[in-house]
C-alpha positions in Angstrom: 99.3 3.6 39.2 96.5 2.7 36.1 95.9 5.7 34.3 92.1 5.2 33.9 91.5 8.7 32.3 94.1 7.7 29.4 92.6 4.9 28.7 89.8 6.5 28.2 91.0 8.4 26.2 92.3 6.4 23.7 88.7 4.4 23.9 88.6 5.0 19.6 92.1 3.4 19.3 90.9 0.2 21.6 87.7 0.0 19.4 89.6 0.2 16.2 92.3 -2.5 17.9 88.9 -4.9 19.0 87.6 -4.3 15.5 90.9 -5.3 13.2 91.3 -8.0 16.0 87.4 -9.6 14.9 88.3 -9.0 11.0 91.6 -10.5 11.3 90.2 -13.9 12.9 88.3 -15.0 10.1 89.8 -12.4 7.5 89.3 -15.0 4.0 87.4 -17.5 5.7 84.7 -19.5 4.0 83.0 -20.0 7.0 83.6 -17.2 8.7 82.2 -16.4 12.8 80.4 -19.8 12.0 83.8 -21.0 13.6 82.6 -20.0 17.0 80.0 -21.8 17.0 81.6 -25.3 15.0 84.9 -25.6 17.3 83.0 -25.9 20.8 80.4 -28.0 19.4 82.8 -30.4 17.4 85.2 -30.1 20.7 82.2 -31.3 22.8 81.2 -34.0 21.2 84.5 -35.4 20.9 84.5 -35.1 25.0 80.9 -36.8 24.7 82.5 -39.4 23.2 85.7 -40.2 24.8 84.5 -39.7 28.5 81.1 -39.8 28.4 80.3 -42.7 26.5 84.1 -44.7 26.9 85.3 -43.2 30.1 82.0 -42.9 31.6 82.6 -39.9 33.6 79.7 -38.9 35.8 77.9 -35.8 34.6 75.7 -35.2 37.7 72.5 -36.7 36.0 72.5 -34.2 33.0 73.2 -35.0 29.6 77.1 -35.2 28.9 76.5 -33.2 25.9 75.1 -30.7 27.4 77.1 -30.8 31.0 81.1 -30.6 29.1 79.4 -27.8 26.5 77.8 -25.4 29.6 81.3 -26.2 30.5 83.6 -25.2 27.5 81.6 -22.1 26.6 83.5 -20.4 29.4 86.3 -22.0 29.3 87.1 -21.5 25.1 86.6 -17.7 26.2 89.1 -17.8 29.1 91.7 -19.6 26.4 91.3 -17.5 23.7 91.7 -14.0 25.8 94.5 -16.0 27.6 96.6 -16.8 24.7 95.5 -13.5 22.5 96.1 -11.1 25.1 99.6 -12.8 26.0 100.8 -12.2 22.7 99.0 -9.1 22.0 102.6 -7.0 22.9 104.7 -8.9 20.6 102.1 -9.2 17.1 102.0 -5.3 17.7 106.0 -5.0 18.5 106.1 -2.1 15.3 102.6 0.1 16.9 105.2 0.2 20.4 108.2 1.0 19.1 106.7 3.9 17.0 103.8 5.3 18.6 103.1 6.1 22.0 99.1 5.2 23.6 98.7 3.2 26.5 100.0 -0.3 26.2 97.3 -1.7 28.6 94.8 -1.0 25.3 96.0 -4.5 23.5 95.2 -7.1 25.8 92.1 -5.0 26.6 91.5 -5.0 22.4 92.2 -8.8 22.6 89.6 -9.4 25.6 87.0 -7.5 24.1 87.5 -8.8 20.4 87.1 -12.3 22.4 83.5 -11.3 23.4 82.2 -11.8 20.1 82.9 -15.5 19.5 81.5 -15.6 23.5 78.3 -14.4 22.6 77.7 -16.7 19.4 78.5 -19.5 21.3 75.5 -19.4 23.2 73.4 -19.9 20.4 74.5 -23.5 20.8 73.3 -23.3 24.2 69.7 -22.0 23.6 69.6 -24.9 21.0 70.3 -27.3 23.6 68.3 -26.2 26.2 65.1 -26.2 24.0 66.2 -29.6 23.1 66.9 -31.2 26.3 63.5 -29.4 27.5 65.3 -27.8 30.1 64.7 -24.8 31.5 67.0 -22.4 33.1 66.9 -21.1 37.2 66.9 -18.2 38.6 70.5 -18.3 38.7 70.4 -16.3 35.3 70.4 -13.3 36.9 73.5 -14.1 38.3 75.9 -15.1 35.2 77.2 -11.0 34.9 78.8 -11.8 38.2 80.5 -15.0 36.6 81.1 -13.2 33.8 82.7 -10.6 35.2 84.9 -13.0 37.5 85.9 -14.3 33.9 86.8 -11.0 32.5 88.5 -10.6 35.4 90.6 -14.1 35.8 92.0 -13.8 31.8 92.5 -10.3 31.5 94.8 -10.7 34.7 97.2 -13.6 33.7 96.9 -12.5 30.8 98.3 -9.1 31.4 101.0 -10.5 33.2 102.1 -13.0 30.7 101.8 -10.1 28.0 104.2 -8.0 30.4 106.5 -11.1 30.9 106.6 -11.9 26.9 108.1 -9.1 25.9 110.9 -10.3 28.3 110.9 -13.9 28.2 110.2 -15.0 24.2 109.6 -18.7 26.0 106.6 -17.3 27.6 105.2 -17.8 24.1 106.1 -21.3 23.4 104.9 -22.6 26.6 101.8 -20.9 26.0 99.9 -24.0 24.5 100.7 -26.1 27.2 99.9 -24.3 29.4 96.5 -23.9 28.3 96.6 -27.4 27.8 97.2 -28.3 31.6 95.0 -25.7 32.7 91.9 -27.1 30.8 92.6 -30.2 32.8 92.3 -28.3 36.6 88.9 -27.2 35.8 86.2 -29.5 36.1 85.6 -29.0 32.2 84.8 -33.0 31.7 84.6 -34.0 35.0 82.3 -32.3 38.0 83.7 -30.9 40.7 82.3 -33.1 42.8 84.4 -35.8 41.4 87.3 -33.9 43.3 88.4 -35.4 46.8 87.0 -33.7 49.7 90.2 -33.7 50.9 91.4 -31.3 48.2 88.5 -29.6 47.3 89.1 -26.4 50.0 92.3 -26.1 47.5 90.8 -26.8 44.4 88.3 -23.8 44.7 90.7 -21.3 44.7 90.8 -21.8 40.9 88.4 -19.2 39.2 87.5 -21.1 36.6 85.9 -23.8 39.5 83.4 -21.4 40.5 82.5 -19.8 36.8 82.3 -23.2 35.1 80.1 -24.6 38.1 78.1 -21.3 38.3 76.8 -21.7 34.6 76.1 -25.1 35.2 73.8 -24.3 37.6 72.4 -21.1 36.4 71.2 -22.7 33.0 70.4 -26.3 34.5 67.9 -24.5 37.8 70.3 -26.2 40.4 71.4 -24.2 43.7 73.9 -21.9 42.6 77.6 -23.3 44.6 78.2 -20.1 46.2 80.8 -22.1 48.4 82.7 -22.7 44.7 82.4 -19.2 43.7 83.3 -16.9 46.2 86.6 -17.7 46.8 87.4 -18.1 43.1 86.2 -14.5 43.1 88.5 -13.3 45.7 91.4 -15.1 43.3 90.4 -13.8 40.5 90.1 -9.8 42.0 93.9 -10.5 43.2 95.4 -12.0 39.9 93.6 -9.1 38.1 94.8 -6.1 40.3 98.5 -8.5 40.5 98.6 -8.5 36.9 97.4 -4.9 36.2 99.9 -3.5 38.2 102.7 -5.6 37.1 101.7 -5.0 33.7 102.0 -1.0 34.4 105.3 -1.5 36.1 106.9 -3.3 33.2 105.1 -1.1 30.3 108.4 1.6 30.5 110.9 -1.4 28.8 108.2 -2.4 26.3 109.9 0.0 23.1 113.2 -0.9 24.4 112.9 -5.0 24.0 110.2 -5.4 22.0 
């Protein structure tokens, strides 16, 4: 079982691992946490671009712009936590084999170090709201809920890529692609309405469905698509208890392969 009480613990080790974790990110950079805020918006416009204006995807009557960025702001935090939390065991390979504190603490350092870039992102999306004279629902109130089904969904897989890593060194290498493939089964620059009704009772199952559609809504005062978030909430509970438990089971082998 989760040690919850050790974690606890060792909360000053996994504030010290969050901290290095932010420094090291933009650690001699000109720019610095602007970085957060340049990627996605560089990122969206290219999307603008190539299916708005060439591919003409339909963006449910919003502005593409805005519709793919409501859309990535998620979705870059779901990446980053994915890919820095899967390789949080091997960049700290020399801390395991010499020290002993509860391994769960680096993909949790990883997570929360994530949060930072998450929450400077959103400048981008006051800026567009006031722009595009839109004002946000009710559904507000509801984005910890989505937020938390996103801690939730990265922290798991990414747990149990972390424990498989340490393993399997290809883990690593197919990392990128499979981030790239995933961006793809989320309805990142397409809606989810553009899905087949035939294989949308499958295509909800994916997390990132419901969290992706859920912001949407919440910042564009549409009906929140409960029918596209619950079940992407009971997912994401299951690969999160799935990976944590995994994750625990494969911790005694860390020292000896990393």
């Amino acid at each position: 079982m989760v040690d919850f009480q050790e974690l606890w613990r060792y909360k000053d080790l996994l504030y010290f691992l969050t901290l290095r974790g932010i420094k090291a990110r933009y650690a001699q950079s000109i720019l610095g946490v602007s970085w957060a805020i340049i990627q996605p918006l560089f990122t969206t416009l290219v999307f603008t671009l190539v299916f708005g204006g060439l591919a003409k995807v339909d963006s449910d009557g919003m502005p593409y712009i805005l519709f793919s960025y409501l859309a990535l702001w998620p979705w870059n935090y779901f990446s980053g936590t994915l890919t820095e939390s899967a390789n949080s065991l091997i960049q700290n390979a020399n801390m395991i084999t010499k020290v002993y504190f509860p391994r769960m603490v680096l993909p949790l350092s990883a997570m929360l170090s994530k949060l930072l870039d998450f929450t400077i992102a959103f400048v981008v999306v006051i800026g567009m709201l006031i722009y595009f004279k839109q004002v946000p629902g009710w559904g507000v109130l509801f984005t910890p809920i989505l937020i938390l089904q996103l801690l939730m969904c990265s922290l798991g897989i990414g747990m149990f890529l972390s424990a498989l890593a340490v393993k399997y060194r290809d883990v690593k290498h197919a990392l990128t692609f499979l981030v790239q493939l995933l961006l793809y089964a989320a309805p990142v620059v397409y809606g989810t309405s553009a899905v087949p009704a035939d294989y949308q009772k499958f295509y909800i199952l994916n997390p990132m469905v419901g969290v992706i559609e859920g912001f949407r809504a919440a910042f564009l005062d549409r009906p929140m698509p409960w029918e596209w978030i619950w079940p992407g909430s009971i997912v994401a509970i299951i690969v999160f208890v799935f990976g944590m438990f995994y994750f625990r089971r494969m911790e005694r082998i860390f020292a000896d392969v990393a």
